[in-house]
C-alpha positions as CSV (number, residue, x, y, z in Angstrom):
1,X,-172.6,3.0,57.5
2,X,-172.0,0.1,59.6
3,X,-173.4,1.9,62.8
4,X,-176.7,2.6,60.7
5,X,-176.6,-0.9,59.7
6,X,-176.5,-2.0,63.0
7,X,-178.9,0.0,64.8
8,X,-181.4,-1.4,62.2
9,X,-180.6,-4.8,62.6
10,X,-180.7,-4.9,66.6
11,X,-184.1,-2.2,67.0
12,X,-187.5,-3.3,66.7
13,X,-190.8,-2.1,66.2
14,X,-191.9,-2.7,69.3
15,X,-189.4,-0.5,71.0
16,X,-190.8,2.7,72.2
17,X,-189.4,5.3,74.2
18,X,-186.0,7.0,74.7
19,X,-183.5,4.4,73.4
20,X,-179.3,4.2,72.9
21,X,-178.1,1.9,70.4
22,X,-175.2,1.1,72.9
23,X,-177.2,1.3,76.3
24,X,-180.4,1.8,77.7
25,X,-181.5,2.2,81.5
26,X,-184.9,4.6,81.3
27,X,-187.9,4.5,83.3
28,X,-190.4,6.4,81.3
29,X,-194.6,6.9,82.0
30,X,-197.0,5.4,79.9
31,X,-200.2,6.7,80.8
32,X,-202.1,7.7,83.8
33,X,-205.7,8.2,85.3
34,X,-207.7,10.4,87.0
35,X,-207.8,7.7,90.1
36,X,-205.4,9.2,93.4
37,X,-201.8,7.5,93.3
38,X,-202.5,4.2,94.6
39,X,-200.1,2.5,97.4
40,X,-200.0,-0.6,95.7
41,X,-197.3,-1.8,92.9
42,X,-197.4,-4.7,90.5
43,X,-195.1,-5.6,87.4
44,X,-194.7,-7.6,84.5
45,X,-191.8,-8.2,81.8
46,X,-190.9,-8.7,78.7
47,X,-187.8,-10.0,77.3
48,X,-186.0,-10.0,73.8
49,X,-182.8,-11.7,72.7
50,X,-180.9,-10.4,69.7
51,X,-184.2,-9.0,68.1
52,X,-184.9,-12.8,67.5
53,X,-186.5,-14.3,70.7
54,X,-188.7,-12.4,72.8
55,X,-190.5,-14.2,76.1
56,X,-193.0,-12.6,78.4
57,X,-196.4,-11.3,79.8
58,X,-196.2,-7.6,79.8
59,X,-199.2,-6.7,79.6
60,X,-201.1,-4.3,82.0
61,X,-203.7,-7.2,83.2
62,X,-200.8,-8.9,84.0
63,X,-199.0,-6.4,85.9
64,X,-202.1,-5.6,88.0
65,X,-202.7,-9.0,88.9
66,X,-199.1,-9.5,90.2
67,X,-200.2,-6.1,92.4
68,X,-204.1,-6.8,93.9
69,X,-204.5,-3.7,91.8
70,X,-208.0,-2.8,90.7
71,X,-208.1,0.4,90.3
72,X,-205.2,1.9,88.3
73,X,-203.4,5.5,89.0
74,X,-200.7,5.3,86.8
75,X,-198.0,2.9,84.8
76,X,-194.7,3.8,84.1
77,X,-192.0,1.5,81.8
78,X,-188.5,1.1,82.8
79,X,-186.5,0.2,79.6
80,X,-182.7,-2.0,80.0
81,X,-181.1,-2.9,76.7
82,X,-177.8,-4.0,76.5
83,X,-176.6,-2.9,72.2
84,X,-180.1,-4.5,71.5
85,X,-178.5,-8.1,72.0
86,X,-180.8,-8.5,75.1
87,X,-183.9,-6.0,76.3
88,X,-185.7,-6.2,79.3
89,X,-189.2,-4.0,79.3
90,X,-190.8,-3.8,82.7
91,X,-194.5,-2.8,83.1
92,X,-194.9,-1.0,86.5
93,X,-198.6,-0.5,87.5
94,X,-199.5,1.7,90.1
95,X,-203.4,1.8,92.1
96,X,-205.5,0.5,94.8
């Protein structure tokens, strides 16, 4: 009861993905387009604190415009999550 207690306190809605209630380390895609696989690579995070605090530009504009990217292949999410006390999402988008 306690373990289901806990994974509800410490999860949030806008957690996506495969996820452990102990630990996460994923990298997981999030969509792609019919563009070829571009050379270039920019990212952008988001970061939560005990489901309480959560800082960060993660969005796909963002990410893009850390990479020169303007046309975009694919984006993939890589997912770190320590018991849900603190998650890093980071937004990896792929293009030319």
């Amino acid at each position: 009861m306690a373990v289901a207690a806990s994974a509800l306190l410490f999860s949030s809605c806008g957690s996506l993905g495969t996820v452990g209630s102990v630990f996460t380390n994923t990298v997981e895609p999030v969509a792609a387009t019919s563009n070829t696989f571009g050379t270039k690579v920019g990212t952008a995070e988001v970061k939560s604190f005990v489901g309480v605090v959560a800082i960060g530009d993660g969005g796909i504009h963002e990410a893009a415009k850390n990479g020169g990217i303007k046309k975009i292949s694919h984006i993939d999410v890589k997912t770190f999550s320590v018991m849900g006390v603190y998650t890093c999402k980071t937004y990896f988008v792929y293009g030319e």
